[in-house]
C-alpha positions as CSV (number, residue, x, y, z in Angstrom):
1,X,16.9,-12.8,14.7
2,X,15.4,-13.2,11.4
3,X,13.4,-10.1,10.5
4,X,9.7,-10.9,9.2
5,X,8.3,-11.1,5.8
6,X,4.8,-10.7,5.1
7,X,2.9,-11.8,1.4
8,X,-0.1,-11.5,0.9
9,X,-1.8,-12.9,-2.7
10,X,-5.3,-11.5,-3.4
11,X,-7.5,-11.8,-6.7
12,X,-9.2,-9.1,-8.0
13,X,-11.4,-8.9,-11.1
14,X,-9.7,-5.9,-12.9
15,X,-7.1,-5.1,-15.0
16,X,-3.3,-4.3,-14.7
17,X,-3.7,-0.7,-15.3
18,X,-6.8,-0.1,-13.2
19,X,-5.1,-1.7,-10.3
20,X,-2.0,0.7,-10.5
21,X,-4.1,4.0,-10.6
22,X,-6.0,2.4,-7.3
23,X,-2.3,2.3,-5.6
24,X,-1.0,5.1,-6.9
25,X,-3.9,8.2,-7.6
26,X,-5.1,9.9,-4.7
27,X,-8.3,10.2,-5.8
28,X,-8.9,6.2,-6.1
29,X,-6.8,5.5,-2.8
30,X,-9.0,7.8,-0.6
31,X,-12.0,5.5,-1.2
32,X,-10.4,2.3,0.4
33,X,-7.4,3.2,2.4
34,X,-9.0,4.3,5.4
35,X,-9.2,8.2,4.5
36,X,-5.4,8.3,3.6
37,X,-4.5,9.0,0.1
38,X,-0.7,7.7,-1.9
39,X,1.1,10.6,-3.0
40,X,4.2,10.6,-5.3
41,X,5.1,10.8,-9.0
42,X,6.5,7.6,-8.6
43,X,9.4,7.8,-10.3
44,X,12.3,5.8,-9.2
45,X,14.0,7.7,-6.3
46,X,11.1,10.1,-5.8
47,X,9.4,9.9,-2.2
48,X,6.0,8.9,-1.5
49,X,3.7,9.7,1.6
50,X,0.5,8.1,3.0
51,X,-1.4,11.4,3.8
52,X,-4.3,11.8,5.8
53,X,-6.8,14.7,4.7
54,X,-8.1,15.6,8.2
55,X,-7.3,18.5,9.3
56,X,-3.9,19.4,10.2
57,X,-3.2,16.8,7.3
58,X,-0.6,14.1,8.7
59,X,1.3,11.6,6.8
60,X,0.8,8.4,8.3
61,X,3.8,6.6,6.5
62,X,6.6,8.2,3.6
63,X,9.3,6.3,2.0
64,X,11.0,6.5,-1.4
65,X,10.2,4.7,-4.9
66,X,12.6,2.2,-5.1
67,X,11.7,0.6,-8.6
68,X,8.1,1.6,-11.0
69,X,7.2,-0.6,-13.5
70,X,3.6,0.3,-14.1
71,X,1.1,-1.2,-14.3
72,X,3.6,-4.5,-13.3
73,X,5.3,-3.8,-10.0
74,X,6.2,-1.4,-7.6
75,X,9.3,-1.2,-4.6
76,X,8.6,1.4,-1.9
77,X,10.4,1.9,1.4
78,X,8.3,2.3,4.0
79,X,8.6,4.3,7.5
80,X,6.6,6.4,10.3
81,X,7.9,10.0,10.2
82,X,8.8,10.0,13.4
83,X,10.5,5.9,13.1
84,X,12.8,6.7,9.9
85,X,15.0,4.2,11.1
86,X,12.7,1.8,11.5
87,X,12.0,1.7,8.0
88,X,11.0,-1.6,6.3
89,X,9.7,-2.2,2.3
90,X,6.5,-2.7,0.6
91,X,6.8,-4.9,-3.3
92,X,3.1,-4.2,-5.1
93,X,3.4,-7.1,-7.7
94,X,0.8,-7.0,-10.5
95,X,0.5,-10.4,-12.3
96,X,-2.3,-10.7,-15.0
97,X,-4.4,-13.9,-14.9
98,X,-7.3,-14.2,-17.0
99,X,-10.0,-11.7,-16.3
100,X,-8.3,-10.8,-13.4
101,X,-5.2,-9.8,-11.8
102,X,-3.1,-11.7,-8.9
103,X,-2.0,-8.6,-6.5
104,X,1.0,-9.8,-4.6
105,X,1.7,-7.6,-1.7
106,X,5.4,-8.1,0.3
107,X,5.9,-6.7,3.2
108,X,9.6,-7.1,4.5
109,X,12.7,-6.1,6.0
110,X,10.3,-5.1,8.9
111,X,12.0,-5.0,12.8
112,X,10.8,-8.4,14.7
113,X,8.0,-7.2,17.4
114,X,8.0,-3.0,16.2
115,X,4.8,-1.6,16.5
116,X,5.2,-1.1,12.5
117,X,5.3,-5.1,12.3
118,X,2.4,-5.4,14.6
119,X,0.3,-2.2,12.7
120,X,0.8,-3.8,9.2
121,X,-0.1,-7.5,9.9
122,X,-3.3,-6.6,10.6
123,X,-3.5,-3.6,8.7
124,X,-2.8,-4.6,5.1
125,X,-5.5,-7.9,5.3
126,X,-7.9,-4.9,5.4
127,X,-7.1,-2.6,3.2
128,X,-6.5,-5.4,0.2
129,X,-9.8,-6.5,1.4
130,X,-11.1,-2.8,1.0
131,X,-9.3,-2.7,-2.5
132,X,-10.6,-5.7,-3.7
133,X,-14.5,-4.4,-3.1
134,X,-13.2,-1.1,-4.5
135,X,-12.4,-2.2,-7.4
136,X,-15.3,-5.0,-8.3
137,X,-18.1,-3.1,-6.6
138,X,-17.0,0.5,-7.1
139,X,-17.1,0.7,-2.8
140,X,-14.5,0.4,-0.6
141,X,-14.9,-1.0,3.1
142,X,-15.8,1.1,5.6
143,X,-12.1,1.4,7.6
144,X,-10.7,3.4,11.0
145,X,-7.5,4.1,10.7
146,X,-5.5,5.3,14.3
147,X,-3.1,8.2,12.5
């Protein structure tokens, strides 16, 4: 069985480099993801985690940087803690068009019917909805996250 792709293509007006802080600075990704913030030094081989800053604090998702190109494209591997094996990957694509950028989101390598498959097709329409109003209204959308 072929395993599924997602891609997802969203617009935003902004620029290369403001769109890479948004995905990779905490303090940017806590106003749209859903109360989780991205933290790594995103470096090529360095691991990242999805935290969320309730307390106990809990990473949702962790992964390594698999390539960094800032502000142009970003490879991460992506996993539940307790699903390592179940791990997939995210490509953040960062294509400049105008006054705005094209945001390219893949989502692959993901296991046909996993929960993880099921959590991130409806999960990442939201939050590059969220990102989008983010970053051209300065206000994210208001989203639950079950962590």
């Amino acid at each position: 069985m072929q395993k599924p792709k997602l891609v997802y293509s969203t617009f935003i007006r902004t620029t290369p480099k403001q769109l890479w802080a948004a995905i990779t600075k905490p303090e940017f990704t806590r106003q749209y993801w859903g109360a989780g913030v991205n933290v790594s030094d995103w470096k090529k081989g360095s691991k990242w985690e999805h935290v969320f800053e309730d307390e106990p604090r809990t990473v949702g998702i962790t992964g390594k940087v698999v390539e960094s190109v800032p502000p142009k494209r970003l490879v991460l591997t992506w996993a539940a803690p307790d699903k390592l094996a179940d791990r997939s990957r995210v490509t953040f694509e960062i294509e400049p068009l105008e006054d705005m950028v094209n945001l390219i989101v893949t989502h692959d390598q993901l296991k046909a019917g996993s929960a993880m498959t099921k959590g991130v097709s409806s999960g990442w329409p939201r939050v590059l909805s969220s990102l989008k109003s983010f970053l051209e209204t300065g206000k994210g959308l208001t989203l639950t996250c079950g962590h």
